[in-house]
C-alpha positions as CSV (number, residue, x, y, z in Angstrom):
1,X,0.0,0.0,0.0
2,X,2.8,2.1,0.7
3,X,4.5,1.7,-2.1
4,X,1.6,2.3,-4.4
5,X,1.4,5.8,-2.2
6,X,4.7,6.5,-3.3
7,X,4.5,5.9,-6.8
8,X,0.8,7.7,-7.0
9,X,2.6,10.5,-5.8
10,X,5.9,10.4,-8.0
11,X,3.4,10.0,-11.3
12,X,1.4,13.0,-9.4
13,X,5.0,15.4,-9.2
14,X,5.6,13.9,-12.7
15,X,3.1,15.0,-14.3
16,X,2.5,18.8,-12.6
17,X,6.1,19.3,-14.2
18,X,5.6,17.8,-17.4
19,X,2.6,20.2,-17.0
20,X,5.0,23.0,-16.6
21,X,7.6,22.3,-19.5
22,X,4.7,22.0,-21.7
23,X,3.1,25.2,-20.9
24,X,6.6,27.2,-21.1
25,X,6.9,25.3,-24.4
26,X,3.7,26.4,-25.8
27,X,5.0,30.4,-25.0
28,X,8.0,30.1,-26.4
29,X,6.8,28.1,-29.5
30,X,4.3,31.2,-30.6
31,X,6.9,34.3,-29.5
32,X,10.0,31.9,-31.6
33,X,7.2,31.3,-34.4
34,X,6.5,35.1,-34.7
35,X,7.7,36.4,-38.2
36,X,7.7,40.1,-39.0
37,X,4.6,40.8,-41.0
38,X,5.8,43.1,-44.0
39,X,1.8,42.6,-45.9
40,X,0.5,44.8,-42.7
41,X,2.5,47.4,-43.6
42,X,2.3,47.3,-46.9
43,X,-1.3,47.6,-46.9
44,X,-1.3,50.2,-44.0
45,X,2.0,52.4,-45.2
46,X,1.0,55.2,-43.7
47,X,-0.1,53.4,-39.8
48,X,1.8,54.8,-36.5
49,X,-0.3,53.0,-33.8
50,X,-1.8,49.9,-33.4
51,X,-3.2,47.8,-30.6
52,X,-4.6,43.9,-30.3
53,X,-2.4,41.2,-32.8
54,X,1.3,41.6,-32.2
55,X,2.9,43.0,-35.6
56,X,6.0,44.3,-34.4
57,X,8.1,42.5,-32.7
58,X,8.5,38.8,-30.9
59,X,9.3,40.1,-27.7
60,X,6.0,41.7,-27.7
61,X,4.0,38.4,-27.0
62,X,5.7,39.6,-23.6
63,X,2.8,42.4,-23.2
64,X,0.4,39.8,-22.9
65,X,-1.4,39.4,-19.8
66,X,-2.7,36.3,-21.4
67,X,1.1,34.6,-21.6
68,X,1.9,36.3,-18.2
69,X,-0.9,33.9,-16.9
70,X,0.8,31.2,-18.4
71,X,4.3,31.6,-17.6
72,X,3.3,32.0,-13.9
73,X,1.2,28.8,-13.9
74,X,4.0,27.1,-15.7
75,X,6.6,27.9,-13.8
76,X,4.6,27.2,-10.4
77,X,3.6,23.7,-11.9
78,X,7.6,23.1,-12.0
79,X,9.1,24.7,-8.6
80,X,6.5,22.5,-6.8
81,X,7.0,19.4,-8.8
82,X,10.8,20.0,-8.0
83,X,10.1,21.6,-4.1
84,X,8.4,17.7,-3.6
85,X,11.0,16.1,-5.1
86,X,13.9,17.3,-3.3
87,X,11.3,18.0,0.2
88,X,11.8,21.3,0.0
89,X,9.9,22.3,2.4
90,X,10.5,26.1,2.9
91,X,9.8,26.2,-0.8
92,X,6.8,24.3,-0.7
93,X,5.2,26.5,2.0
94,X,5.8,28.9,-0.4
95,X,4.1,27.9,-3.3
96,X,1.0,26.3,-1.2
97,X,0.4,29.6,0.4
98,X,-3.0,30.4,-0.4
99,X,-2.0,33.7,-1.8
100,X,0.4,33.2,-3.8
101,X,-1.8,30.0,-5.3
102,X,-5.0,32.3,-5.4
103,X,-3.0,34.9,-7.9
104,X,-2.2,32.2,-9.8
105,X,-5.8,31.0,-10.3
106,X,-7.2,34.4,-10.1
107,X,-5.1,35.2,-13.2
108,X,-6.7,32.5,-15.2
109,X,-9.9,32.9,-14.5
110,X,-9.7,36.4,-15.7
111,X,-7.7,35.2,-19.2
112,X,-10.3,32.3,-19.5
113,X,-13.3,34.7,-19.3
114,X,-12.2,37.9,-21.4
115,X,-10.6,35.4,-23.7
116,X,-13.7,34.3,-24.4
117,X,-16.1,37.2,-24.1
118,X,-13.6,39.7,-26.6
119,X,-13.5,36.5,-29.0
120,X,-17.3,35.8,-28.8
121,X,-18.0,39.6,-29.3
122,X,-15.4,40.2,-31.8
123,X,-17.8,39.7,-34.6
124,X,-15.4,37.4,-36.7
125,X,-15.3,34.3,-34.1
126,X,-11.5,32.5,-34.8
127,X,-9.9,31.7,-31.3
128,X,-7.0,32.3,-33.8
129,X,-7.7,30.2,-36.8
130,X,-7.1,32.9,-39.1
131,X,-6.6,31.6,-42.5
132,X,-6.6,28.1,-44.0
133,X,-2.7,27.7,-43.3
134,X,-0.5,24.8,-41.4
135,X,0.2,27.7,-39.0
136,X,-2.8,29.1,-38.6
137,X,-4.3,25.6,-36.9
138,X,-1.4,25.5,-34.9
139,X,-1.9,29.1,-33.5
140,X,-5.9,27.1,-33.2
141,X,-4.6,24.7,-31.2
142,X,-2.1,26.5,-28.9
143,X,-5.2,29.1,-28.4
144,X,-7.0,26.7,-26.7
145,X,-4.8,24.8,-24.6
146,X,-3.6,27.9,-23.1
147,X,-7.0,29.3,-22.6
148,X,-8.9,26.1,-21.9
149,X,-6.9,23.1,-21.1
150,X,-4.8,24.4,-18.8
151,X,-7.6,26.8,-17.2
152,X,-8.8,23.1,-16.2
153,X,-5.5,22.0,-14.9
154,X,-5.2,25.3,-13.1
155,X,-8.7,24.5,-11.5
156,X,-7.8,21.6,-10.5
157,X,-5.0,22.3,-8.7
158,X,-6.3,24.8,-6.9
159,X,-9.4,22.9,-5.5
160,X,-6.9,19.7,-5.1
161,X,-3.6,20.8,-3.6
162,X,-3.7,22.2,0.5
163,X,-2.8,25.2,0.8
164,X,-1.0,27.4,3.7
165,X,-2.0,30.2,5.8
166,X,-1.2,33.2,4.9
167,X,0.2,36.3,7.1
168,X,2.2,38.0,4.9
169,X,0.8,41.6,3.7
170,X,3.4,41.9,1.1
171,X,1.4,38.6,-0.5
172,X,-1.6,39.5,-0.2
173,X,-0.9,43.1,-1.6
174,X,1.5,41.8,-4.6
175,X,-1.7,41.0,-6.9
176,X,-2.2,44.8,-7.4
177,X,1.2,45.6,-7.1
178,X,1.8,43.2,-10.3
179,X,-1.3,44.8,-12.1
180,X,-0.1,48.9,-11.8
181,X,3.4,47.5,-13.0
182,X,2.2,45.2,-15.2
183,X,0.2,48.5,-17.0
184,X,2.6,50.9,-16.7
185,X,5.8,48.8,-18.4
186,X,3.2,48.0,-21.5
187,X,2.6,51.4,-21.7
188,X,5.8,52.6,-21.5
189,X,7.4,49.5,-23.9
190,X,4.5,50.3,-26.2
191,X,5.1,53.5,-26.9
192,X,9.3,53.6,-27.5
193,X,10.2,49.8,-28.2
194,X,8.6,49.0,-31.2
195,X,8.5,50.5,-34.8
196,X,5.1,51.9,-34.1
197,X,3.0,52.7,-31.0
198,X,1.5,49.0,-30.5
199,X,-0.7,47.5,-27.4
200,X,-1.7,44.2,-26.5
201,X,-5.3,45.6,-25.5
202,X,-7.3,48.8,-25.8
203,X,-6.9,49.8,-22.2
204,X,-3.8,50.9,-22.8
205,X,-4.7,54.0,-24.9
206,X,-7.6,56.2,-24.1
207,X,-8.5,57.8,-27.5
208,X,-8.9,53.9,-28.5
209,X,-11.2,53.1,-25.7
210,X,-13.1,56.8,-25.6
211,X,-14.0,55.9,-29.5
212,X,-15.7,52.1,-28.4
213,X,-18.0,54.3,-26.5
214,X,-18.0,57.1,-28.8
215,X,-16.5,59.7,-27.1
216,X,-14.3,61.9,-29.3
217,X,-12.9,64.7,-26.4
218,X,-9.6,63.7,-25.4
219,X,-10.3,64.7,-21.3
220,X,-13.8,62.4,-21.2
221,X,-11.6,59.6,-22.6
222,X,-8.7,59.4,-20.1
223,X,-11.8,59.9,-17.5
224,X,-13.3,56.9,-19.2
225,X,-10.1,54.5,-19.0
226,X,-9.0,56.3,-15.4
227,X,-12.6,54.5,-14.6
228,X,-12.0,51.6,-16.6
229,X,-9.3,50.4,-15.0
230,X,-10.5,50.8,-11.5
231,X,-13.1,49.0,-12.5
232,X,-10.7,46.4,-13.4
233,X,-8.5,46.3,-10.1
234,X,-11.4,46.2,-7.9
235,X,-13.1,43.1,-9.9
236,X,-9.2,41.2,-9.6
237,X,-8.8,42.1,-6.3
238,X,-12.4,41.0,-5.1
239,X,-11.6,37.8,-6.8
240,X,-8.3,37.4,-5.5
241,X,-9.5,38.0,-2.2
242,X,-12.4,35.7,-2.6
243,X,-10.3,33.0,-3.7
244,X,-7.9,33.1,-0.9
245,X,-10.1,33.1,1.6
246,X,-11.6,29.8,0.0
247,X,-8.2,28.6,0.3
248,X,-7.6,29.2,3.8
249,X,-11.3,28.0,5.0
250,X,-10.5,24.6,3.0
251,X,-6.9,24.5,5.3
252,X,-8.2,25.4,8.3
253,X,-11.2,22.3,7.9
254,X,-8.9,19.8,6.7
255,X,-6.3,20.4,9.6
C-alpha cells in the first residue's frame, strides 16, 4: 500500500512538471514562431499606432497578460513538482500559500473569461484560426490549450492541492502591485520599443477606448479609461481576495 502511495505520488510530481515544461513550451513556441509581417504594412503604409495582434516584434508576445498567466502557472507547476521532489519544504510552503496560489488561479480565471467574451463579441469568431494555413491551426490549437486546457489544470489544482496560511501583507498586496506594473511597463514599452506605438489591449490608450463608446474629447476619454481600470483592479482584487479566503477555509477544515 505504501509503495503504491509512493509511486501515485511520484506519477502526481511527474506530471504537474511535465505540466510546466509544456506550458513554457507552448509560449516560447508562438513568440520563436513570430515572423515580421511586411503585408501589414504594406497595406497600412501610412499606420503609427496599433493595438490587439502583435505585428511588431517577438518580444511583444511579452505584453500579454494572457502569456503572463501562463508563464506564472508554468513555472509554479515546475518549482512545486521540483520543491516535492527534493522535500523542500520552505519552498513548498511557499508555493502552497494560499495567496500566492490564489494569484495564480485568479489570473486565469480572468484570461479564460475575457478570452472568451472579446473573441465571442469580436464579430469574426476565430480563437486564432485565421486563415486556411498549417500555422494558422497551430496558432488554433495552442489558443486553446492555453486558454482552456490548462484553465482546467489550473482549476484543479487549486481545489486539489492544501494550501498554507497566509500572514504575509506583502502577498496579499502583490496582486495589485503586479497589475499597476504590469500597466505601466506596456505602456511605457509600447510607446518607445517598437516600430510603431502598439498594445496588446485597448486599455492601454484612451482615444482607442473613448471611441468604443463614442467619445471623441480627449479629457472624457482618459476619464473613461481612469474608470475603466479601476473598475478592473477592484473586480481582480475582489476575486483574489475571494479565492484566498476559500483557500484558507478549506486549510483550516482539513487540519
Amino acid at each position: 500500500m505504501e509503495q503504491k502511495t509512493k509511486f501515485f505520488k511520484y506519477f502526481y510530481n511527474i506530471l504537474i512538471l511535465f505540466c510546466g515544461f509544456i506550458g513554457l513550451w507552448l509560449f516560447l513556441s508562438h513568440m520563436l514562431h513570430f515572423s515580421f509581417p511586411d503585408y501589414f504594412y504594406a497595406n497600412n503604409p501610412d499606420i503609427k499606432f496599433y493595438y490587439g495582434t502583435n505585428v511588431v516584434s517577438m518580444w511583444a508576445d511579452l505584453s500579454f497578460f494572457t502569456y503572463h498567466t501562463l508563464i506564472f502557472f508554468s513555472l509554479w507547476c515546475i518549482v512545486f513538482a521540483i520543491s516535492n521532489f527534493f522535500n523542500c519544504k520552505k519552498l513548498h510552503i511557499f508555493l502552497t500559500n494560499s495567496s500566492v496560489m490564489s494569484f495564480v488561479f485568479t489570473n486565469y480565471v480572468i484570461t479564460v473569461v475575457l478570452y472568451t467574451f472579446f473573441e465571442l463579441t469580436s464579430g469574426n469568431i476565430t480563437f486564432g484560426l485565421y486563415a486556411n494555413v498549417p500555422f494558422a491551426y497551430h496558432n488554433l490549437g495552442t489558443n486553446i490549450i492555453t486558454h482552456y486546457l490548462y484553465f482546467i489544470f489550473a482549476l484543479i489544482i487549486f481545489l486539489r492541492v492544501k494550501s498554507t496560511n497566509n500572514k504575509s501583507t506583502l502577498l496579499n498586496w502583490f496582486p495589485l502591485i503586479y497589475l499597476i506594473l504590469y500597466y505601466f511597463i506596456v505602456k511605457f514599452t509600447g510607446k518607445i520599443a517598437y516600430n510603431i506605438e502598439w498594445y496588446p489591449y485597448v486599455i492601454f490608450d484612451a482615444e482607442s477606448l473613448g471611441k468604443m463608446f463614442e467619445i471623441n474629447n480627449y479629457a472624457l476619454c482618459v476619464i473613461v479609461l481612469i474608470f475603466t481600470l479601476i473598475i478592473i483592479g477592484i473586480i481582480y482584487m475582489v476575486l483574489f481576495r475571494l479565492f484566498a479566503k476559500y483557500k484558507i477555509k478549506k486549510s483550516n477544515i482539513d487540519t
